[in-house]
C-alpha positions, 0 to 999 in steps of 0.5 A: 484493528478493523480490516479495510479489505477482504480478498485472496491472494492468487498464484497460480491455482492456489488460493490465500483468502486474507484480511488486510489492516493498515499497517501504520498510523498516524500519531500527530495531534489533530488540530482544527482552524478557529476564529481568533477572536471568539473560537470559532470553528472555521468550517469548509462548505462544499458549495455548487458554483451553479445553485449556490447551495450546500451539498451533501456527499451523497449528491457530489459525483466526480467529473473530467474536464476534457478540452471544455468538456466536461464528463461526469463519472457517478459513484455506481460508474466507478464501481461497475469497472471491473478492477474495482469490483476484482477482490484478488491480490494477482501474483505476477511474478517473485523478484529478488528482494534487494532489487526493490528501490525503497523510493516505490514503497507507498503504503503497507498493509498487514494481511490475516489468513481468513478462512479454516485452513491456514496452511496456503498462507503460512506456506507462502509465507515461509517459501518467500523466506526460503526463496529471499525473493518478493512477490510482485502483486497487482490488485485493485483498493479504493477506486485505484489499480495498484501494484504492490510487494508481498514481503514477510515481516515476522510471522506475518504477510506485509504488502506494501503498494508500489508507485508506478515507475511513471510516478518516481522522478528522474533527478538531474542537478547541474551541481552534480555535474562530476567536476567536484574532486575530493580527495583521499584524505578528506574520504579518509576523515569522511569516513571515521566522523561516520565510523564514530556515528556507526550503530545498529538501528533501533527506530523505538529510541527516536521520538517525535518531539514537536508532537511531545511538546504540542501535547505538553502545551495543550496538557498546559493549557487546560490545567492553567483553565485556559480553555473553551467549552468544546461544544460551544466551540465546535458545535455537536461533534459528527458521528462516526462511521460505522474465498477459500481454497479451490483445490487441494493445496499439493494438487494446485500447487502441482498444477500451477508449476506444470502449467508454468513450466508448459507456456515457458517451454520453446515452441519446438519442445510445446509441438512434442509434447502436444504430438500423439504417440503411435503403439508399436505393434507386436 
């Protein structure tokens, strides 16, 4: 695996420098488009309404059509905001896990410790363990603010992205309208057709069979010689692509909590603690 991120988990004063890596990929077989007469590659031209020409990544900007206005955003205005050029994962505050909806879930991300020292990270993680609480984190990753869960899977730190809660729909269905009646028998056998059905999950025992045919199929074709030569069809192929701690861990860790415990405090008790003691005399 490649990491897609470096930065470093925050909370409090303490400090987590981590990589991040994709947790997933996709398994699916790539296809592409062809002329069904000769083979052809069908290929998609980024062409400018205005010139007619061609253009290259590199001369395309971003724009926002606003009321027959129209802003163009350049890639160097993207990365001047500043939650683009941020490299923390902030955590805002640690949640009880089973209070996460799943339909939040987006993407997960496993996160390395980088750096010499360890011990922050193997810390956070086994206090999330102890604690059976999620870190509620906000960082910022491809040009898009996120929010996102710090969870443990086995020995390592998982972050997954959340949706937004604007970004989960409501769903309201006239024929779930409560008049519906079923009856106690028909639970009764709802229920054993589920009791005989019931088993732990294992999800290595499920297979993607569409793909599993889709593969068979081309492995098919071409030992039958039913092929094109690849160049001859596609053309030349692309060419690819190409913070430590700040203070001590006990003494960050010491200082946060006293921190955090300070700015919860009630107003009243803050005024005492800010008053200045008089020494009594002898």
């Amino acid at each position: 695996m490649r990491s897609i991120w470096k930065g470093a988990i925050a909370f409090g004063l303490v400090n987590v420098p981590v990589k991040v890596y994709s947790a997933t990929e996709d398994h699916d077989v790539r296809l592409h488009q062809v002329h069904d007469k000769d083979g052809g590659r069908i290929k998609y031209q980024r062409r400018c309404e205005i010139c007619g020409k061609i253009v290259d990544f590199e001369h395309i900007d971003k724009a926002f059509d606003d009321d027959g206005k129209t802003v163009i955003l350049t890639e160097k205005d993207l990365q001047e905001l500043p939650e683009e050029k941020s490299r923390e994962i902030s955590v805002v505050e640690f949640v009880p896990s089973e209070q996460l909806d799943p339909i939040m879930f987006d993407c997960s991300y496993f996160l390395e410790p980088d750096g010499p020292s360890i011990k922050a990270y193997v810390l956070l993680r086994r206090t999330l363990e102890a604690t059976d609480r999620t870190a509620i984190v906000h960082f910022a990753l491809r040009q898009k603010t996120r929010l996102g869960a710090l969870r443990v899977r086995g020995d390592v730190l998982m972050l997954q992205s959340l949706l937004w809660d604007d970004e989960v729909r409501e769903a309201s269905f006239p024929a779930l309208d409560g008049s519906v009646r079923v009856s106690s028998k028909e639970l009764d056998m709802s229920s054993a057709l589920v009791d005989s059905f019931a088993t732990d999950f294992s999800p290595e025992k499920f297979t993607d069979d569409y793909q599993e045919q889709l593969r068979e199929l081309i492995a098919a074709k071409l030992e039958k010689g039913d092929a094109m030569s690849t160049e001859e069809t596609f053309g030349e192929p692309a060419p690819e692509d190409e913070g430590g701690e700040v203070l001590d861990l006990m003494t960050a860790l010491k200082q946060s909590v006293a921190k955090n415990r300070q700015a919860s405090a009630p107003p009243e008790d803050k005024a005492v603690a800010k008053k200045p003691t008089r020494k009594r005399s002898a």
